[in-house]
C-alpha positions in Angstrom: -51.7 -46.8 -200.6 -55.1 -48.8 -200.6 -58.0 -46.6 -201.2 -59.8 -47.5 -197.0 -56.4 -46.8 -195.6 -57.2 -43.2 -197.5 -60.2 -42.8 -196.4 -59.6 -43.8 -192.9 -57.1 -41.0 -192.9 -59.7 -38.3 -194.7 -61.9 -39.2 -191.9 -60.0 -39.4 -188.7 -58.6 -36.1 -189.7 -62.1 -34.4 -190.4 -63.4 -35.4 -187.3 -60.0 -34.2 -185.5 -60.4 -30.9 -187.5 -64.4 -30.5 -186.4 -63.4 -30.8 -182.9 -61.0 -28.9 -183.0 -63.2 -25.9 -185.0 -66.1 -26.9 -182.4 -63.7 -26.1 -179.3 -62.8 -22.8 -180.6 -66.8 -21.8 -180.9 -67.3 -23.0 -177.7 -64.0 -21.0 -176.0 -65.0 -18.0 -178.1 -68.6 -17.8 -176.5 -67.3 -18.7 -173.2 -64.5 -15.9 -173.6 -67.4 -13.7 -174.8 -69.9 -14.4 -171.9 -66.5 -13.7 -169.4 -65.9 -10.5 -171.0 -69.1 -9.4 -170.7 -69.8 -10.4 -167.3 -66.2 -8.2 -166.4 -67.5 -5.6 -168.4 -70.9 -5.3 -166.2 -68.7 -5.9 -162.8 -66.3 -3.2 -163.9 -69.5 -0.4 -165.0 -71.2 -1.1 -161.6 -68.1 -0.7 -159.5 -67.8 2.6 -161.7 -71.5 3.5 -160.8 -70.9 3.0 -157.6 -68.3 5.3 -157.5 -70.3 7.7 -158.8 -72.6 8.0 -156.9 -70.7 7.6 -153.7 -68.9 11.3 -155.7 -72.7 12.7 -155.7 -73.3 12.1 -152.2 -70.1 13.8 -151.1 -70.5 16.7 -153.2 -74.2 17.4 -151.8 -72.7 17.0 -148.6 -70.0 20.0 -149.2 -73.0 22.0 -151.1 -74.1 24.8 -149.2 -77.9 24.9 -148.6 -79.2 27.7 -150.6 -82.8 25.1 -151.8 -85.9 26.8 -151.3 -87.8 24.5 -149.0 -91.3 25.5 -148.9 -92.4 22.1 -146.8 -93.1 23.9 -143.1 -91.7 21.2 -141.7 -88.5 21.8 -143.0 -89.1 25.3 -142.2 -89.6 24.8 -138.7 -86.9 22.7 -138.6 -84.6 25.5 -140.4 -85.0 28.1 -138.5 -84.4 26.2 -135.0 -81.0 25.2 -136.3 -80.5 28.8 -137.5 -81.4 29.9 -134.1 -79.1 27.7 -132.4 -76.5 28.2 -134.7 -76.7 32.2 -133.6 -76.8 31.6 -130.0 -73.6 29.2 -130.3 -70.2 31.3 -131.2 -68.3 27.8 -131.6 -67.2 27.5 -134.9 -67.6 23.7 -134.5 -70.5 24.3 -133.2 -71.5 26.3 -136.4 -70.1 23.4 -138.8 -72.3 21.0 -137.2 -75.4 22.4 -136.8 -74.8 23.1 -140.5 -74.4 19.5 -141.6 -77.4 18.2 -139.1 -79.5 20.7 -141.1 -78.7 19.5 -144.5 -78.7 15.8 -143.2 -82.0 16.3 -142.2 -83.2 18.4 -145.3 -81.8 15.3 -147.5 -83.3 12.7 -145.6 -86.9 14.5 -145.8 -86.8 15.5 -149.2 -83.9 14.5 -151.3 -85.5 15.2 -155.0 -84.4 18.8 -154.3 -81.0 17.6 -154.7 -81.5 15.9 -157.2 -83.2 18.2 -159.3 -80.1 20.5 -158.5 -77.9 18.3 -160.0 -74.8 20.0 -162.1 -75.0 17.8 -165.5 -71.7 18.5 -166.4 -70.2 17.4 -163.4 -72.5 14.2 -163.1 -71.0 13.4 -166.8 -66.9 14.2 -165.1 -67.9 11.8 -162.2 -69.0 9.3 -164.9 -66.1 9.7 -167.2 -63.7 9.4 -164.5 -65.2 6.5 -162.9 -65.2 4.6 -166.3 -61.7 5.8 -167.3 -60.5 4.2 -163.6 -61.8 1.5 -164.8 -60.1 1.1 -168.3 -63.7 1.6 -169.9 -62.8 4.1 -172.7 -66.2 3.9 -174.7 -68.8 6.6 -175.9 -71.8 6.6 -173.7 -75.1 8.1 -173.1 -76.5 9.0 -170.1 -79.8 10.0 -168.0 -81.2 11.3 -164.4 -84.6 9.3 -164.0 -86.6 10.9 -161.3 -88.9 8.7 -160.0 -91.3 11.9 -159.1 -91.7 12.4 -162.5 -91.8 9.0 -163.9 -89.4 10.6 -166.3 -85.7 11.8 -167.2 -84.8 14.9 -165.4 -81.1 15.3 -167.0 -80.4 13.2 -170.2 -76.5 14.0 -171.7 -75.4 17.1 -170.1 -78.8 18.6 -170.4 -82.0 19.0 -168.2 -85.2 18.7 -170.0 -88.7 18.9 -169.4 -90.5 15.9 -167.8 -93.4 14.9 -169.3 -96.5 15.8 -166.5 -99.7 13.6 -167.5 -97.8 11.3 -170.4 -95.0 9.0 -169.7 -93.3 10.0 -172.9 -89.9 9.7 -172.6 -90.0 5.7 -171.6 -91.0 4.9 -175.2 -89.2 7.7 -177.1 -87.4 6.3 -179.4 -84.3 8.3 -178.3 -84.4 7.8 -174.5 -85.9 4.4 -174.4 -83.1 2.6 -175.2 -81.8 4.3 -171.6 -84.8 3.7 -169.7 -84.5 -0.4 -170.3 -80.0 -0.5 -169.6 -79.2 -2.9 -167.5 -76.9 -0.1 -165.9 -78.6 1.7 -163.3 -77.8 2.5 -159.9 -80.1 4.6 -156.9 -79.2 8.0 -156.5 -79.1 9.7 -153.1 -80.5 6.8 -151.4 -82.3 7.8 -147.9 -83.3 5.4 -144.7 -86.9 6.7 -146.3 -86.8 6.8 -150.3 -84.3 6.9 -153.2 -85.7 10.3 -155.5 -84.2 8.6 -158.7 -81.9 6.9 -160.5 -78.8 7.1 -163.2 -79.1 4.8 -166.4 -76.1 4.6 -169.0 -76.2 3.7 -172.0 -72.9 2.2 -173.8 -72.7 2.4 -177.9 -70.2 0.0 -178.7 -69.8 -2.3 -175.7 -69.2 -4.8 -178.6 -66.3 -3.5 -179.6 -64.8 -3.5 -176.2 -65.7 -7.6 -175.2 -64.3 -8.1 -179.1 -60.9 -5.9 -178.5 -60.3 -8.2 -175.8 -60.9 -11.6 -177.8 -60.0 -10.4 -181.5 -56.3 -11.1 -181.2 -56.3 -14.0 -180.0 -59.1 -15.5 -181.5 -57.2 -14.2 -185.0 -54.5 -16.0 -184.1 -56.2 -18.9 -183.5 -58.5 -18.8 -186.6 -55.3 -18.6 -188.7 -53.2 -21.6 -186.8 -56.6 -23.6 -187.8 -56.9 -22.6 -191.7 -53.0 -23.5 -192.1 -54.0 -26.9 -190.4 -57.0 -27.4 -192.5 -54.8 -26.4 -195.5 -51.7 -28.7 -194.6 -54.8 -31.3 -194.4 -56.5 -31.0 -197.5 -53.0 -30.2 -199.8 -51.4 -33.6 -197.5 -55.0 -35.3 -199.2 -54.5 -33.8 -202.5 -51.1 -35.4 -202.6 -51.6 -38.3 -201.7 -54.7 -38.7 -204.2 -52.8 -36.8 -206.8 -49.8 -39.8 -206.1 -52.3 -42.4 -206.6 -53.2 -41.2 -209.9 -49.9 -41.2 -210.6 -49.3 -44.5 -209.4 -51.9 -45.9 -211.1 -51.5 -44.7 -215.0 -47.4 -45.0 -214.3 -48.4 -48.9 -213.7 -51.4 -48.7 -216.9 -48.4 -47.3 -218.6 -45.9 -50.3 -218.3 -48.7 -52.6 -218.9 -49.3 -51.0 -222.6 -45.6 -50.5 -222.7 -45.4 -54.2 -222.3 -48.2 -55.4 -224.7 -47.0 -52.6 -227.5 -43.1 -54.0 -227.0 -44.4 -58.0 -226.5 -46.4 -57.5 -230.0 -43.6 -56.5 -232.4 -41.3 -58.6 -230.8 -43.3 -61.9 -230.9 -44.0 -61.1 -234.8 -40.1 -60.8 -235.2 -39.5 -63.9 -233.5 -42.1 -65.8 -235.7 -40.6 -64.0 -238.6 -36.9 -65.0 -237.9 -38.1 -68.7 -237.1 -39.7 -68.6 -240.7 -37.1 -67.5 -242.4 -34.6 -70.4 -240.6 -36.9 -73.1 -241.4 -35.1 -75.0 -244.0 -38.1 -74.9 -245.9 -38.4 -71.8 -246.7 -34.5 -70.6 -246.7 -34.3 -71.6 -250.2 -37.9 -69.7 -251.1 -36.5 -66.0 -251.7 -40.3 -64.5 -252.0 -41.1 -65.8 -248.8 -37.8 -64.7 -247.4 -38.1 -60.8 -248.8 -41.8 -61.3 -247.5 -40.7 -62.2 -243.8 -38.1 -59.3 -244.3 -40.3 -56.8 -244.9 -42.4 -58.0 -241.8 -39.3 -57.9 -239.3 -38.3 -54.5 -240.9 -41.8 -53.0 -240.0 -42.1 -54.2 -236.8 -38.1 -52.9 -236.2 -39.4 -49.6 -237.1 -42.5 -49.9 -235.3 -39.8 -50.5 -232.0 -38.3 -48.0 -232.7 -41.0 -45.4 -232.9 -42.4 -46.7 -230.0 -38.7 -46.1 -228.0 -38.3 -42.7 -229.4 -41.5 -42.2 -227.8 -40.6 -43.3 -224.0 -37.7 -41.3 -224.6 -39.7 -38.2 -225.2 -40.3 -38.5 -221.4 -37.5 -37.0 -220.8 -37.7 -33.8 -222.9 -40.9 -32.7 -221.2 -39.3 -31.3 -218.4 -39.1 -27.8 -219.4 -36.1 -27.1 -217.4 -34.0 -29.4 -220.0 -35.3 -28.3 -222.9 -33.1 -27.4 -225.4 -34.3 -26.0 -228.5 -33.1 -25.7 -232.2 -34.3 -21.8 -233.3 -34.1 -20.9 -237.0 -37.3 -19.8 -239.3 -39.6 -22.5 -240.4 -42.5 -22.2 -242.7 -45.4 -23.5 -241.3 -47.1 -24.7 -244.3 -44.8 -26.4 -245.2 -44.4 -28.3 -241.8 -48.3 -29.1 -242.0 -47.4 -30.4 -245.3 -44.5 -32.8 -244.6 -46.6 -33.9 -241.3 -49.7 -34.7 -243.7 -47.8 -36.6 -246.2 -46.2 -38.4 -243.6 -49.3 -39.7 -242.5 -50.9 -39.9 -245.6 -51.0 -43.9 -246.0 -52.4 -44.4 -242.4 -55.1 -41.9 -243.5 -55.8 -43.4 -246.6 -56.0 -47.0 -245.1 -59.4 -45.4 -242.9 -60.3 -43.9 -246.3 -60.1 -40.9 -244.7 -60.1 -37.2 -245.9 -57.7 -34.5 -244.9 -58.0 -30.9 -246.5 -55.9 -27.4 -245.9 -57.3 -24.0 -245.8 -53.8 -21.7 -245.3 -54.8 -18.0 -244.9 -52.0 -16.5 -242.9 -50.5 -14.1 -245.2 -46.8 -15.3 -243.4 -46.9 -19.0 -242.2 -42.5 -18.3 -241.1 -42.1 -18.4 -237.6 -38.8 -19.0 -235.6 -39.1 -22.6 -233.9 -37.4 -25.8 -234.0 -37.8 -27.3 -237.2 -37.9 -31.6 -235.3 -40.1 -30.5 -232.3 -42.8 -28.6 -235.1 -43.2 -31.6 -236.9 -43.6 -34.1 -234.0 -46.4 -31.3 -232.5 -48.3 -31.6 -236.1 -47.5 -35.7 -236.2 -49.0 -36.0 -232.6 -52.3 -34.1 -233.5 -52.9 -35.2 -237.3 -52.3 -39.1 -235.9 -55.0 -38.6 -233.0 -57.3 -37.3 -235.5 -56.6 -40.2 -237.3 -56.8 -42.7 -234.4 -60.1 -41.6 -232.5 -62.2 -41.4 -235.7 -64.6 -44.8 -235.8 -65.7 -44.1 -238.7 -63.9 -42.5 -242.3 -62.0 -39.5 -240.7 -62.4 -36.0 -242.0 -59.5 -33.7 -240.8 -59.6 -30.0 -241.6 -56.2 -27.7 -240.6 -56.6 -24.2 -241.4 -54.3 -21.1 -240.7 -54.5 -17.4 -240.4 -52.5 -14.5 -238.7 -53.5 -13.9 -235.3 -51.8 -11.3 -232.9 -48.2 -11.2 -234.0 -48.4 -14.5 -234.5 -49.9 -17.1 -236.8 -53.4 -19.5 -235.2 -53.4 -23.0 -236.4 -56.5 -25.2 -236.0 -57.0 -29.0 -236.2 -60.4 -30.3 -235.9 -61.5 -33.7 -236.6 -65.2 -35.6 -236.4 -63.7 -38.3 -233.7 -65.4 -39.9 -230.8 -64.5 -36.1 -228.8 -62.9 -36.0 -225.2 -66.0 -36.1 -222.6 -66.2 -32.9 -220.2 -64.6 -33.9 -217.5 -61.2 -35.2 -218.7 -60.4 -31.6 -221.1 -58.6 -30.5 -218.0 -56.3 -33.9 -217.9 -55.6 -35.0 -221.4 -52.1 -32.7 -221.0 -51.1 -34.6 -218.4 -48.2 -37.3 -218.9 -49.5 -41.0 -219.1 -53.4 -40.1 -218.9 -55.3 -41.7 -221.6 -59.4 -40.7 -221.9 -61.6 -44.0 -221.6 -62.6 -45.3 -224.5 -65.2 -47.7 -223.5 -65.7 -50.5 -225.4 -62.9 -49.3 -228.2 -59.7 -51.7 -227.5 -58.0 -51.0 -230.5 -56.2 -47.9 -230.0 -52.9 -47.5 -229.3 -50.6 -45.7 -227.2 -48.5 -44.1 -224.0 -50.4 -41.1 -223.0 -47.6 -38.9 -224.0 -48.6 -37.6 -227.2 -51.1 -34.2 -226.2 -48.3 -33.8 -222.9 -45.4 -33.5 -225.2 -47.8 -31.1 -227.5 -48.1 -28.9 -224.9 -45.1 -28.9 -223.5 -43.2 -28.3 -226.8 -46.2 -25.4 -227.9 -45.4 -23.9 -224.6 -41.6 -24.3 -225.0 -42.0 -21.5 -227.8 -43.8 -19.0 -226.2 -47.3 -20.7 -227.6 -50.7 -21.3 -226.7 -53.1 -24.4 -227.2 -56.4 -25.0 -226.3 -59.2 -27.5 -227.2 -62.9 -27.8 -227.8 -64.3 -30.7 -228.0 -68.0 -32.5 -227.9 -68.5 -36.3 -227.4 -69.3 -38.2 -230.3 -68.9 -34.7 -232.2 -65.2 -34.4 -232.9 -62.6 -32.1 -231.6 -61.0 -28.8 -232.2 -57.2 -28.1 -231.2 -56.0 -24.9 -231.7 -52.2 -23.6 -231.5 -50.6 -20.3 -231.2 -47.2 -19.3 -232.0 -46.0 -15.5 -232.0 -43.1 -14.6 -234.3 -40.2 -14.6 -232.0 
């Protein structure tokens, strides 16, 4: 896939996915601001109700205030005195309720200064609970006489008479400002005070309602944005994939074209009646088609490695190799294309039992691939060092070299089948990008570790781990 067509995708989808995250902040704060508003209608409708239960408990109260107004005197004891000269019991019941209509109307912050707390907080808690409000709540009797609470939770207390204290304690102030307060034993003349409540957690019941829901929601968008950006990964990952399947052929093709060119030339020679009959010339142009044969053929056996570094069909020859002796065979091997750099290779073996139990091939193609890199990414005369010791039930092997070093950013790929680090203006190095992914693989394959340090234009440091099975 193009690289716009990809990012014409990465973009359509991000703004998709920022509307989409947008228009679940703005339905969250609009299901917030509903809830809340509910919340307020359903608290007033329960305040209501509560005080609509005052008034009709004062009215069943029987008067036993002292009045000491003389109007309300007077007006007492003409009731009384009616009520005595009437024998009517209906008569009696109504004369009654005139009187403490009346008494209310003209003074009704006896009443509430009679208040029962304790049944002010039932008429609260049932009113709520009808409701469904089931939260812990504070409440307060502000008489307006007193510029002051007269009843705050269950419990009368003493107003402040020449400061306004309560109003900016820090206890009661909080009640003093709620939003949820409703006029108490409200007359055609005056209302004597006021009920405030005071809610703890109202937050946690506008969030009860939402939480699910918004949950739900948050998750359905996180799988979405993780479909998205693993769909992205992908797709890049395929690319790369693409791309240093398709650098591969291309190297596949020069390494193959090379040999085979030379072996053509070669065989022309040799049929060119001119030389036929010249046997130096003919051993020479031998020896030529016979290097470049096994130059093929090394470079076949390693496409075909492909195939072995799927771990799953992996099969592997166990008996108990000497390791030293494998990092000796591996060094001799590669002793002439080490000498031809004038380079310098030298052991240090310290581990006290170099025999592990490992596949004898697969050992020296692991030591092959790393000696030969050493070898290969040294510019100038290379100086390889391999050292052993015992490490863990196991035996530690390191190969450094003073090569041009694997830059930062590509440690974390050079396992990978096919890639190959950048070697900027250095054309002359060969190969698949196959050699450090078969390492691995194969280390891995016997229960090993490996891991590299490396600094650019510094060298590099391979180290491998393989416990005694």
């Amino acid at each position: 896939m193009e690289r716009w067509k990809i990012w014409s995708i990465i973009i359509i989808m991000s703004i998709a996915l920022v509307g989409v995250a947008l228009s679940q902040i703005y339905w969250i704060k609009w299901s917030i601001s509903l809830d809340e508003k509910n919340f307020d209608a359903k608290v007033f409708r329960a305040l209501n109700e509560v005080k609509k239960q005052i008034d009709e408990n004062i009215k069943n109260q029987t008067l036993v205030q002292d009045i000491t107004k003389d109007l309300l005197i007077k007006e007492t004891e003409n009731y009384i005195n009616k009520l005595k000269s009437d024998s009517s019991q209906w008569r009696k019941s109504q004369i009654l309720s005139d009187t403490r209509s009346l008494t209310f109307s003209l003074n009704p912050e006896i009443y509430l200064e009679n208040l029962d707390p304790k049944l002010i907080n039932e008429f609260i808690k049932s009113s709520l609970k009808s409701q469904g409000i089931k939260l812990d709540y504070n409440y307060g009797i502000f008489s307006k006489k007193y510029e002051d609470f007269i009843i705050i939770n269950d419990h009368f207390v003493s107003p402040s008479k020449n400061e306004k204290v309560s109003k900016t304690n820090i206890s009661n102030s909080n009640i003093y400002n709620s939003k949820y307060q409703i006029q108490l034993l409200t007359t055609e003349f005056k209302s004597p005070g006021s009920l405030k409540l005071l809610f703890k957690n109202k937050a946690e019941w506008i969030w009860s309602n939402i939480l699910p829901t918004m949950l739900m929601n948050m998750i359905f968008t996180l799988l979405i944005l993780f479909a998205f950006s693993y769909t992205i990964y992908i797709i890049l990952k395929q690319k790369k994939i693409s791309q240093m399947k398709t650098d591969f052929v291309n190297n596949m093709t020069h390494e193959f074209k090379t040999p085979i060119a030379t072996i053509s030339i070669a065989t022309d020679a040799i049929l060119n009646p001119a030389i036929i009959s010249d046997k130096n010339k003919i051993i020479k142009f031998a020896n030529i088609i016979q290097e470049e044969n096994s130059r093929l053929l090394n470079q076949v056996e390693q496409i075909l490695n492909i195939a072995k570094l799927d771990k799953h069909r992996i099969q592997l020859n166990m008996a108990m190799v000497n390791v030293h002796d494998i990092i000796e065979r591996s060094c001799d091997h590669l002793a002439l294309k080490l000498e031809k750099k004038k380079g310098e290779l030298k052991t240090d073996f310290k581990a006290d039992d170099p025999e592990i139990n490992a596949d004898e091939i697969h050992l020296i193609n692991i030591f092959n691939n790393l000696i030969d890199n050493a070898i290969k990414y040294s510019l100038t005369e290379p100086k390889i060092a391999i050292k052993t010791q015992n490490a863990d039930n196991g035996i530690e092997i390191s190969i450094s070299d003073n090569g041009i070093g694997i830059p930062k950013q590509d440690i974390k790929f050079i396992f990978d089948k096919f890639y190959r680090v950048s070697t900027g203006n250095v054309h002359n190095i060969k190969g698949f990008g196959l050699g450090l992914a078969y390492v691995r693989t194969f280390v891995e394959a016997h229960k090993g570790k490996i891991f590299v340090k490396s600094l650019k234009n510094k060298g590099t440091e391979f180290k491998i781990y393989f416990p005694k099975l």
